[in-house]
N, C-alpha and C positions, 0 to 999 in steps of 0.2 A: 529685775523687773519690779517696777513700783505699783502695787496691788494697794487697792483700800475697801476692807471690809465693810459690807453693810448692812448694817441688822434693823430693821425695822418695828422697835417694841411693839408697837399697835398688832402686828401682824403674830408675835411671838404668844402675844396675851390671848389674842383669839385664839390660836393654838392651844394654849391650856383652857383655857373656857370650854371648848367645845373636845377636850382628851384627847387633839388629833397630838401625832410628832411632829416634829421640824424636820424639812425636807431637806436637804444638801442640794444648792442650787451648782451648774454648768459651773468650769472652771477654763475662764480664758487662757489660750494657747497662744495665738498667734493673730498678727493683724497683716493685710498686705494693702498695698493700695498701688490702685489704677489705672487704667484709662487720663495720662497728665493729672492725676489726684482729684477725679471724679466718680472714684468706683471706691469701694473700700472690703475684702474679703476679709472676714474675723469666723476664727476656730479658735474651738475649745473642745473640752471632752468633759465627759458624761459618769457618774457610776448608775447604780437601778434605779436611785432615787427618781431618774429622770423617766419613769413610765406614769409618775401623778402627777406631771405638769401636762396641763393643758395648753398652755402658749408661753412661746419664748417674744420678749418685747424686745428690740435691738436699740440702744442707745448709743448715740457718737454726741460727744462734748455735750454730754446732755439732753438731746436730740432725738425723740422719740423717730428714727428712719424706715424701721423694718419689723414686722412679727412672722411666726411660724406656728403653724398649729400642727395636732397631731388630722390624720385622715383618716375617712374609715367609711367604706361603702358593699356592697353584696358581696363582691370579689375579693377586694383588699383592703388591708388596714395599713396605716403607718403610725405610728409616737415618735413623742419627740427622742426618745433613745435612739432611734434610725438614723436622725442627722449629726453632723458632727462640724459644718461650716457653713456661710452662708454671704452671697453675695448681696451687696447693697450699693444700691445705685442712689442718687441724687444727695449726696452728703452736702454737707457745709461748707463751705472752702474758711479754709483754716490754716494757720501754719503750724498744727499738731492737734491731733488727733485722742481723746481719749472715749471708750468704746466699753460697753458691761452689757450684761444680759439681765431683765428681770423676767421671772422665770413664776407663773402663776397658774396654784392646783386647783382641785375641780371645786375647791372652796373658796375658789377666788382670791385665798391666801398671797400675796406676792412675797418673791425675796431674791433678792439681789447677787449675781453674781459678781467675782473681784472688779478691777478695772485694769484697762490694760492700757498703754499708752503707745502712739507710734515713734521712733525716732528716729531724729532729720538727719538729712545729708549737708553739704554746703559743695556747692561750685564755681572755683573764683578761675576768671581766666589768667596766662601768665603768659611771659615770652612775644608781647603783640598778639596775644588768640591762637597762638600755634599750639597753646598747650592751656589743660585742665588740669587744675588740681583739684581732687575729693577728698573733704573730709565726712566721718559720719561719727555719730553716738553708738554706745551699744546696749540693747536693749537688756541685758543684763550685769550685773557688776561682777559675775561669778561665773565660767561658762563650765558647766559640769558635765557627765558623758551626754547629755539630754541634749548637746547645742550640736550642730557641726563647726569641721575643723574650719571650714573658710569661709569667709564672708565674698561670695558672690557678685560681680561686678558686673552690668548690665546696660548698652548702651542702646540708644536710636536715633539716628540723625534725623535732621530736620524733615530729609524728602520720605521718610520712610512713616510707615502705619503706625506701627507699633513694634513696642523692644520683643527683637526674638527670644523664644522659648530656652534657649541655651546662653550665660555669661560669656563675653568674650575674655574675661580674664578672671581667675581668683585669687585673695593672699591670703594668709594664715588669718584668723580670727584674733590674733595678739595684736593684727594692722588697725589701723584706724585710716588711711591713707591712701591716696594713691595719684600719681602722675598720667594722665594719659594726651599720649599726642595725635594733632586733630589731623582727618587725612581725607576734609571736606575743606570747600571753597565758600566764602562766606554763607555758611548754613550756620543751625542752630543743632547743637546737640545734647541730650540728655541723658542722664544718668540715674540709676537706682540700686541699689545695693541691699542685699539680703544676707539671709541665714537661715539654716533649716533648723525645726524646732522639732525635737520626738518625744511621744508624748503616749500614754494608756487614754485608750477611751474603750470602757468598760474594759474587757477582757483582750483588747488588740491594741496591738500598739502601731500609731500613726506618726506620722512626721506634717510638719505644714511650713511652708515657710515667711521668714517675720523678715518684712521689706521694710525702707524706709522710704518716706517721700520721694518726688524727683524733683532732681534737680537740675537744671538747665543753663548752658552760656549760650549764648547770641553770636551770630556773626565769627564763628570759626575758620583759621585759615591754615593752609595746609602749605608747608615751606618746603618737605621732604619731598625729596627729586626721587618719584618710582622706581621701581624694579625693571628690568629689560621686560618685555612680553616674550611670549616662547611663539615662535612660528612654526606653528605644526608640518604647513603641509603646503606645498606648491602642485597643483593639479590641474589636469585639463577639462575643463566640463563636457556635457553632451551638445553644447552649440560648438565648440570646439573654442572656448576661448580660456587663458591664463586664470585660476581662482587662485589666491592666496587663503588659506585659514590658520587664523592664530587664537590664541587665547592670553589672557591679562593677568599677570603674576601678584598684583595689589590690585584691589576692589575699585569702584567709582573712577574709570578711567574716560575721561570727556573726547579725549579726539587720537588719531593711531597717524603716525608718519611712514610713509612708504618708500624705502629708498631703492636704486639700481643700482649696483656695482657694476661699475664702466671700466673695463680694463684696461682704460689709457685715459678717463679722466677722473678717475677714484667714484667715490661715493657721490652717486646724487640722488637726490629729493624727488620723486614724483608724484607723490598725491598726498592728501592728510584727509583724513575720512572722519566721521562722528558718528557715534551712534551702532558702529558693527560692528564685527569682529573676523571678517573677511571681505576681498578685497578684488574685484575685475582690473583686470591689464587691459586697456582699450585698444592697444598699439600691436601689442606681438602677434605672431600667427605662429602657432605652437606647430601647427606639419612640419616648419622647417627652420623656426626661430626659438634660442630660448634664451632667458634672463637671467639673471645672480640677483635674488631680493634679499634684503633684512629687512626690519620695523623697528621700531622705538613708539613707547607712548607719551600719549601728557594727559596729566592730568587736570582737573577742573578750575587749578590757579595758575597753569600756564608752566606747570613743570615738567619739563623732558627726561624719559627716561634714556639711559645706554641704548645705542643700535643691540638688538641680536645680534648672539654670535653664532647663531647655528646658521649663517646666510645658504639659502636652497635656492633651485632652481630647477626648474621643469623639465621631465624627458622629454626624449624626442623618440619617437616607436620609430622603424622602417621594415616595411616589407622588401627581403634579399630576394628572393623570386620563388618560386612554385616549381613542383614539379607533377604535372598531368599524371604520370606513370605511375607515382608513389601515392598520389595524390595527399601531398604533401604542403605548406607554406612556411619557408623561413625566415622568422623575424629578429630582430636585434634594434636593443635599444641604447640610448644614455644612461649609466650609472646615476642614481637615486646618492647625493650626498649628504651630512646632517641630518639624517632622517631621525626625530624625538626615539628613545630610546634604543637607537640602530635598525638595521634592517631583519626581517628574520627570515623575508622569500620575496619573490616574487610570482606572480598570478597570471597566469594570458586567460584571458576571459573573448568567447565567442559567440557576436549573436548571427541570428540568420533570417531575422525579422526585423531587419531596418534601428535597432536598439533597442526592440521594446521588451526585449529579453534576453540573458545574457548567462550559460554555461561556461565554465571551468574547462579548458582545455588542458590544462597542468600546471605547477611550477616550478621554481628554481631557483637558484643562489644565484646564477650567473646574468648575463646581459642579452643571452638569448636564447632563443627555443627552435624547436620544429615542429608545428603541428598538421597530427597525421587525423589518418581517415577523414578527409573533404568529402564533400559531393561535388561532384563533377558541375560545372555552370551551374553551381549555387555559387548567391551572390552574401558574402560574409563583410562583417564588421568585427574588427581585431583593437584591442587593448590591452595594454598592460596593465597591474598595481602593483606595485609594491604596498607590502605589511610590516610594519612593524613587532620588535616583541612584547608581546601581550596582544596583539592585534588591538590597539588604543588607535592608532591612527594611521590609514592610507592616504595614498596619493595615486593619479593615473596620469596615465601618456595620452598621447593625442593618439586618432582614431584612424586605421586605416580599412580599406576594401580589398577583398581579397576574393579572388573568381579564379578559378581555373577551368579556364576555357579550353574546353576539349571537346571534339568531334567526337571521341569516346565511350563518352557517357550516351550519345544516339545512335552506337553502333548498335543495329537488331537483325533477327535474321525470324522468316516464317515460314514453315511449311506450307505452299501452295496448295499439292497434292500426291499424293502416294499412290500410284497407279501400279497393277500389274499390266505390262503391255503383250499382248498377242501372245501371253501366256508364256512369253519367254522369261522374263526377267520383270525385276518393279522398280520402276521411274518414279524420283523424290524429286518433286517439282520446288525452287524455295527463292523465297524473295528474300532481299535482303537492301539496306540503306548502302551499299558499294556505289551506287551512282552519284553521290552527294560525299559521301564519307567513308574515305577509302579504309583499308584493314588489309592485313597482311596474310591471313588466310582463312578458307573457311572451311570446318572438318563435319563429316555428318557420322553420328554415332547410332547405331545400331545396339538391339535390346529384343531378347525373345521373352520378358517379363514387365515390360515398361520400368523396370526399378532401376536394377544394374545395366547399364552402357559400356558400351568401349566402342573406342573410334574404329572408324570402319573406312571409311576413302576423306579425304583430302586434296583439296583447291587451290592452287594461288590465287588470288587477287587481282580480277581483270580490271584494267582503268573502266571508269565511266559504268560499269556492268552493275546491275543490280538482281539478276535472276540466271540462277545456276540450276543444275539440274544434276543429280548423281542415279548413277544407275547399279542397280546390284542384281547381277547375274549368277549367288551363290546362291540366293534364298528357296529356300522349300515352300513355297509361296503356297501350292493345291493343299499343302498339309498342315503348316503352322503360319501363325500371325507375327508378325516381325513391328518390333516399336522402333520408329527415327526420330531424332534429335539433332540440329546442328548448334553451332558455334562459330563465333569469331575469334580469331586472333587480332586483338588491336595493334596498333604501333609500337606498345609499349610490352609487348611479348605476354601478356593476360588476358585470359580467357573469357569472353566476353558475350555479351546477346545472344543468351540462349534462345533456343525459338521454342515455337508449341511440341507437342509430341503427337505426332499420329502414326498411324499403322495402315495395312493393307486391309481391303476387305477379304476375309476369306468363306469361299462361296463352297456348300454342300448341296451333296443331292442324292435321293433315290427314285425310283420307280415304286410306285405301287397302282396294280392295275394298268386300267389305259391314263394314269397321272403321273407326272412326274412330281414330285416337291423339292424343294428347293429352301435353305436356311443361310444367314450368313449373319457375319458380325458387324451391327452399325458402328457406322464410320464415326469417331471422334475428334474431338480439337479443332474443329474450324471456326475460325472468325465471325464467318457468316452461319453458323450451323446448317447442316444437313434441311433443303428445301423438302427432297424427294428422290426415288428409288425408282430406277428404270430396269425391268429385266430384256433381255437380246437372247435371242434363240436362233440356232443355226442347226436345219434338217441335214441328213446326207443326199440329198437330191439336190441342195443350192451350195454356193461360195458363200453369198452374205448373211451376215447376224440381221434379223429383223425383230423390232421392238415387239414383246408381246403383253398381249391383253392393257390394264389401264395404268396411270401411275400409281404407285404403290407407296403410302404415306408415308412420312420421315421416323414415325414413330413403328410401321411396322418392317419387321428383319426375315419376311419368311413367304413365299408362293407357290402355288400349287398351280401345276399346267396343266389341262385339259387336252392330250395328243387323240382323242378316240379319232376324228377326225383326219390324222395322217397316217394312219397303216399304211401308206403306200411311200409313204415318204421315208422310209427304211427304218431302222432299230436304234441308230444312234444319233443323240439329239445334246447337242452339245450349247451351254449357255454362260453367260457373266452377268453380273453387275455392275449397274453405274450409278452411284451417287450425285448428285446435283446438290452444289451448294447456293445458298440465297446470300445477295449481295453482301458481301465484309465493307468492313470500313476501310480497305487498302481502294476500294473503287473499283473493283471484280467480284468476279464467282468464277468459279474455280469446278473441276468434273472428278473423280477418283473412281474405277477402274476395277474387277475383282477380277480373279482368277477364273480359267475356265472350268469347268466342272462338263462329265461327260454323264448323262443319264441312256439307260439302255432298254429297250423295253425286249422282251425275250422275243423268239419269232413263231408263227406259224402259218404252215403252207398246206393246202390240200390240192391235190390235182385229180381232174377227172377221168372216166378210160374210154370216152371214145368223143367224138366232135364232129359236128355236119358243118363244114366250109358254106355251103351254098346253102345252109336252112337260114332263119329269119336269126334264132337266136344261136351262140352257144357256136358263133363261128371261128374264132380262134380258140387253138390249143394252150394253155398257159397256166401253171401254177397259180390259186388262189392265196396270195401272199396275203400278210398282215406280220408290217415290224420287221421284215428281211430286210439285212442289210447287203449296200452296195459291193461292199467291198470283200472281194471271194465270191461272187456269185455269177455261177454257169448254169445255162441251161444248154444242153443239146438232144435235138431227134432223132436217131441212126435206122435207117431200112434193115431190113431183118439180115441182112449181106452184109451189113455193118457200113455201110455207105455215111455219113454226115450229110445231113441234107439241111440241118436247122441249127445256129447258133447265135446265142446272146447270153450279154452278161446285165441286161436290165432286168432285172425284176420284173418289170411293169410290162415287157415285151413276149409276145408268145408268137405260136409257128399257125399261119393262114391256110397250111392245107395246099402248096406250091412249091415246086420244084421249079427254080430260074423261070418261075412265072406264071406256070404250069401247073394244072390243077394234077394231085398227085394220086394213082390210082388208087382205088378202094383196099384197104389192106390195113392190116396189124403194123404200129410201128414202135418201135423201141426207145426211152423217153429217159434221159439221166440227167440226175439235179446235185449239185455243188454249191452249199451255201456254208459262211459259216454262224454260231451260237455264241451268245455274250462272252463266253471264256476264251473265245480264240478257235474253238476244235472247230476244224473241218466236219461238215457233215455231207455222207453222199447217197442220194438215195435214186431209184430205177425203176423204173417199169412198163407197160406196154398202154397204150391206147390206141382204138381203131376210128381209121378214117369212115366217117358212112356220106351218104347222098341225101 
């Protein structure tokens, strides 16, 4: 480096005049230059001296360009020690560069830092412009550990901004030289050449690097016939059409050749494209068509590169068919050939929202799959990929549909209703899709905890039928609550549309007083839920059950009978309930049924001991009943000779004081009563009343 000292006496004198010292001015490092040699960065470093300089002056060829001051406000301060380089814009144009700092303390004192100089490069074209040769200078005569080893070679062609932040190539710093061949089409390209310079500033040691000029040839031309391009990947899109995608092996490639391999008229040519680096097939129809592609490129002086030899071509997917039962799909495809760094699997990918989203079904080395668990008439979308290893690059098959249509999936079954019938047995009323969508059977399960099931009876499958009915005549129906459930067997021997689960109602009761009450368990699982509660009472004087008192709301399970008013209707009053469901969604309602329950009310009889036939009141003889039942009950009147003159087994009937018609004489008669009490026992009781006038 060619340095020149500068002392300026005037400055040195004032210095002794006024007993200040001489300061040691900044010590140029390094120069780089810019922006085509309109920028110019100059570093240097610093020892302490540098905290009484007030402003650094920047000179280029003399050129006052740039100053720096030190800063300093509430918050922060800077001196000039803080900086150590310094951009400067608007330089001179020149074809060499020499650069110094004066550097002046708070005395106004100036003094001069070295000088540093830039040096050039040279770029002469050679070979017709196919080729640059560089020569440069070097900024020093001596490269000590303080230089790097290589001198830095840096390019930018014509179309480009500015030279990247990284050399495309280095030589030893012993070079002065270099050949470089052009791999652009009449552009211009440039060249700069550097070195790194390490360096103490103050107490750290820095490095900066010391450019040379650029230098530039015109109109470069590029003769070198490219590299093949790599064709990644032949794929099918989501519109279902042929992609090619490749990528370009040498930089700045102008246009891509697309060929077909014709297997009976070799290689041909079908498109040449610009500007991309992937490529539409307008022609094939990838569901059932596919192609053998290569490429080749050119570049921007019309030179062709080699076809590829990885030539690939696009699978073909096919769905082999489904299986309802398994619910299953199997597909098989075209081997994946050439694939950029082989293949490492393949991928069946499934969507079930028209492709707007897309799940792994599983993969494989092989060419085909099975995939399980469908839903039944869901409508799917099926693709392939192959991966490559490292997963760098895919490619997919064309797209198929896949449904498996089965009647199966709308096999159901529903409990209607769960009736006890006439106290014999309970009737499981149950709808089921059989009318539209046949099934092989249907089994209804039984459960005395609604939890655990086990099959109880079993159906074939009536054509056309959609409503089955089972009956279970083992159930302890007055005592315990019994849970049903059925089932289909589909076609495919799987167990299938379970239905709701209900149960029986089961109906309690006691007596208290002249009430009966009455409790049961609301009905659950209907479609339509429970409207309302009817209770039916049946006296021992009639056959029929008749509705008593109002309805009784869905949300209440419990009634209370008022009998004071039947004492004559006998002791045993036996009732059910009936459920009423509010309209379901199947387009019915539906009734369920409870058990009988028998209430008893206890009995009692007074009889009086004598009776006038012919007075106003008190003319029949007849036990004062209340609550006697029908069933066991005599009354007879015997003459004191033991004759029978009076018999019935009505309660409610008494003797008129007549023999075959015949008012009967005045006289003592003998009067015996046969009834029985809630337990069963007979009771007999006797005694006398007189006839009077």
């Amino acid at each position: 480096m060619q340095t020149v000292k500068r002392i300026i006496l005037t400055g040195l004198w004032m210095a002794v005049m006024f007993g200040c010292l001489a300061w040691e001015p900044p010590k140029m490092q390094c120069i780089k230059l810019m922006n085509n040699n309109q920028r110019i960065k100059m570093a240097w470093s610093s020892n302490g001296d540098c905290v009484h300089f007030k402003t650094y002056y920047f000179y280029i060829n003399n050129v006052l360009c740039d100053s720096l001051s030190g800063y300093s406000s509430a918050t922060q301060s800077y001196n000039l020690c803080d900086y150590g380089s310094q951009d400067i814009n608007n330089i001179p144009i020149a074809q060499e560069y020499f650069c110094y700092i004066i550097a002046v303390d708070s005395n106004n004192v100036s003094y001069y830092s070295d000088t540093i100089h830039s040096f050039s490069i040279t770029v002469t074209p050679q070979d017709n412009n196919t080729k640059a040769y560089l020569s440069w200078e070097s900024p020093t005569n001596t490269f000590d550990d303080s230089w790097g080893n290589t001198f830095d070679i840096y390019r930018k062609r014509g179309f480009e901004d500015d030279f990247p932040p990284e050399p495309f190539v280095s030589v030893p710093n012993s070079q002065r030289n270099y050949t470089d061949t052009s791999d652009v089409c009449d552009e211009s390209i440039s060249y700069q050449v550097g070195i790194s310079h390490f360096y103490m500033s103050g107490s750290f040691q820095t490095q900066c690097p010391f450019m040379t000029t650029i230098g530039t040839v015109d109109h470069m031309v590029d003769s070198t016939r490219p590299a093949a391009p790599v064709l990644d990947s032949v794929t099918v899109t989501a519109s279902n059409e042929v992609m090619l995608g490749f990528h370009e092996t040498d930089p700045y490639m102008m246009a891509y050749i697309i060929y077909y391999v014709n297997p009976v008229n070799g290689t041909l040519p079908l498109d040449t494209i610009y500007g991309q680096t992937y490529w539409i097939d307008p022609v094939i129809n990838p569901t059932y068509d596919s192609r053998l592609y290569r490429i080749a490129a050119m570049d921007s002086c019309g030179n062709a590169s080699p076809m590829t030899n990885n030539q690939q071509q696009n699978m073909i997917l096919h769905l082999q068919g489904t299986d309802a039962c398994h619910r299953t799909a199997s597909l098989s495809w075209s081997e994946y050939t050439n694939l950029v760094n082989d293949i490492h699997h393949y991928e069946v990918l499934l969507s079930s929202d028209m492709g707007q989203n897309w799940v792994s079904a599983g993969t494989t080395t092989g060419t085909s799959y099975t995939v399980e668990n469908l839903t039944l008439n869901q409508d799917y979308i099926a693709l392939v990929r192959v991966v490559n290893n490292g997963a760098t690059v895919t490619a997919s098959t064309n797209r198929v549909n896949i449904q498996i249509a089965s009647d199966e999936s709308q096999d159901f079954t529903y409990i209607r209703s769960v009736s006890v019938i006439d106290n014999e047995y309970v009737r499981v009323r149950v709808l089921t899709s059989g009318d539209t969508l046949p099934f092989a059977s249907i089994t209804l399960q039984r459960s005395e905890d609604g939890v655990m099931f086990e099959d109880f009876q079993t159906q074939t499958f009536i054509s056309g039928a959609n409503n089955y009915t089972f009956y279970d005549s083992l159930a302890d129906f007055t005592r315990k609550m019994y849970y049903y459930r059925t089932f289909v067997m589909n076609g495919c021997g799987v167990d299938a549309g379970y239905s709701n689960v209900s149960h029986n109602i089961l109906l309690q009761g006691e007596n208290n007083a002249q009430n009966n009450n009455l409790t049961w368990y609301a009905y659950d699982n209907w479609d339509g839920n429970v409207s309302s509660y009817f209770v039916l009472r049946k006296v021992e004087s009639e056959d029929l059950f008749n509705t008593v008192g109002e309805v009784v709301p869905a949300t209440v399970n419990s009634f209370s009978d008022d009998i004071s008013s039947l004492y004559e209707s006998g002791s045993k009053f036996v009732y059910y309930v009936e459920a009423d469901e509010n309209a379901n969604s199947y387009g019915f309602n539906e009734t369920s049924t409870s058990n009988y329950v028998q209430v008893i009310q206890p009995p009692t009889l007074y009889l009086p001991n004598a009776f006038r036939p012919l007075g106003a009141t008190n003319k029949v003889f007849k036990p004062v009943n209340s609550f006697v039942s029908i069933d066991g009950y005599q009354f007879s009147i015997f003459t004191r000779t033991g004759e029978c003159i009076f018999f019935t087994t009505n309660p409610q009937e008494g003797w008129d004081g007549r023999i075959d018609g015949v008012l009967a004489p005045l006289n003592v008669y003998v009067w015996y009563l046969e009834y029985k009490i809630p337990d069963g026992t007979i009771m007999e009781r006797t005694g006398t009343v007189t006839l009077v006038k």
